[in-house]
C-alpha positions in Angstrom: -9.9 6.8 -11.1 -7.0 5.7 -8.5 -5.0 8.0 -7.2 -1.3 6.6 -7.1 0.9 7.3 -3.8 4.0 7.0 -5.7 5.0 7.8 -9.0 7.5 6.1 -11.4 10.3 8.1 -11.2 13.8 7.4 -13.7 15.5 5.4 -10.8 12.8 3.1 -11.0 13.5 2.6 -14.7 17.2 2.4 -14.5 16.4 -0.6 -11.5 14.7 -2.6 -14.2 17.8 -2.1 -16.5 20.1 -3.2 -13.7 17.6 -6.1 -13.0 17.5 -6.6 -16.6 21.4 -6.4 -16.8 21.9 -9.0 -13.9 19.4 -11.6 -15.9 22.1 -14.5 -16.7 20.1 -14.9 -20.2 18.6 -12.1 -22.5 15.1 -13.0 -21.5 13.9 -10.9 -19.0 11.3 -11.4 -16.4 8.5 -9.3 -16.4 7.2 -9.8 -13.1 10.6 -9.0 -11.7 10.8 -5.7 -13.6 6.8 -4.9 -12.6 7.2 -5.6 -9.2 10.4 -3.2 -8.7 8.5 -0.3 -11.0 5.4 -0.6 -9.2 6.0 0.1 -5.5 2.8 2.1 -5.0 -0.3 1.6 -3.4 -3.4 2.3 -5.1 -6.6 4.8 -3.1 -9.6 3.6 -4.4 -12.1 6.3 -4.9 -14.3 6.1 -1.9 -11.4 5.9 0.7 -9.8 9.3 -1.0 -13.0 10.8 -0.3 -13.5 9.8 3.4 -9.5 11.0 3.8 -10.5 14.1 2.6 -13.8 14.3 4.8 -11.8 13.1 7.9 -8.8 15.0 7.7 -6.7 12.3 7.3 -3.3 13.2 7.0 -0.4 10.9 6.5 2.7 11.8 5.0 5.1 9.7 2.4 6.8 8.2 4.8 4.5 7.0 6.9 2.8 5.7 3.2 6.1 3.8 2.5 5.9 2.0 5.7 2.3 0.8 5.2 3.4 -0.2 1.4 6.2 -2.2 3.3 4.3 -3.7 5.9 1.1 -4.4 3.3 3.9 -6.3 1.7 5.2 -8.4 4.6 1.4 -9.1 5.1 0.9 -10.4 1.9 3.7 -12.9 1.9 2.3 -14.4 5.2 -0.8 -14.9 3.1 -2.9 -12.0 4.4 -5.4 -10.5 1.9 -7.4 -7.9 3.5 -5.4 -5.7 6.5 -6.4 -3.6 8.4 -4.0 -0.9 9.2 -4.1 1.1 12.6 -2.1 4.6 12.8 -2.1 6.6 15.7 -4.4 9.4 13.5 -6.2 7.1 11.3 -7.4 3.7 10.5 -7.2 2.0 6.9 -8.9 -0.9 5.6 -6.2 -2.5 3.2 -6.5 -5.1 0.3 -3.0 -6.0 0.5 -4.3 -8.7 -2.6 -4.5 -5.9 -5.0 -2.4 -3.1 -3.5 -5.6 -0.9 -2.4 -6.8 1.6 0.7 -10.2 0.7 0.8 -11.4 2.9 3.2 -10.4 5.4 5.9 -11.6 6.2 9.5 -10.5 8.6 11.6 -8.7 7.0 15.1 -11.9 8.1 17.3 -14.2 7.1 14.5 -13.0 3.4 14.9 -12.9 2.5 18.2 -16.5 2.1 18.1 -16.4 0.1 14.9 -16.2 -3.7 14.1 -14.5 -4.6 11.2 -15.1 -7.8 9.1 -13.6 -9.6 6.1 -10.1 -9.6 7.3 -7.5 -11.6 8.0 -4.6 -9.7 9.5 -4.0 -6.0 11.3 -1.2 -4.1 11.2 -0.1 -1.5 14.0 2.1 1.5 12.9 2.5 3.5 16.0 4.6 6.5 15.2 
């Protein structure tokens, strides 16, 4: 099962009243309400696993950032990202919102990664 990086929290729901509130006509748009409840990223199974393995620590912040920059990615058409740290590396389907898989920094400089279309560098 997923683990979720972020959890819906009350703010979240009182944003989709405001959203809902600003909404010239009653009908409200559920995509607009989904997208602002739903800031999260997804770890699929097997990359929670290899972050345990590896060590792989990276805090919420640093979690935000990638969500952010997965997002950025996305609108520039990218599907699959992957996403260099300065302690880890993440393969990311910024499609469906998912950490694929995680390497440790040594780990993948020997590696060659295929299937993507766009990299991300977080350096901090």
């Amino acid at each position: 099962m997923p683990n979720k990086i972020n959890s819906i929290h009350p703010h979240h729901l009182l944003q989709a009243k405001q959203i809902q509130n600003k909404k010239s006509s009653s009908k409200i748009d559920f995509k607009d309400v989904f997208q602002q409840v739903s800031n999260q990223l997804t770890i699929s199974k097997h990359a929670k696993e290899r972050i345990d393995e590896r060590n792989i620590h990276i805090d919420e912040r640093q979690w935000n950032e990638i969500y952010a920059k997965i997002q950025e990615a996305k609108k520039k058409g990218v599907q699959e990202s992957l996403v260099i740290l300065n302690n880890a590396t993440l393969l990311v389907s910024a499609k469906n919102n998912t950490v694929i898989t995680a390497l440790d920094r040594e780990e993948s400089t020997s590696r060659i990664f295929t299937n993507i279309n766009g990299t991300i560098l977080i350096n901090k």
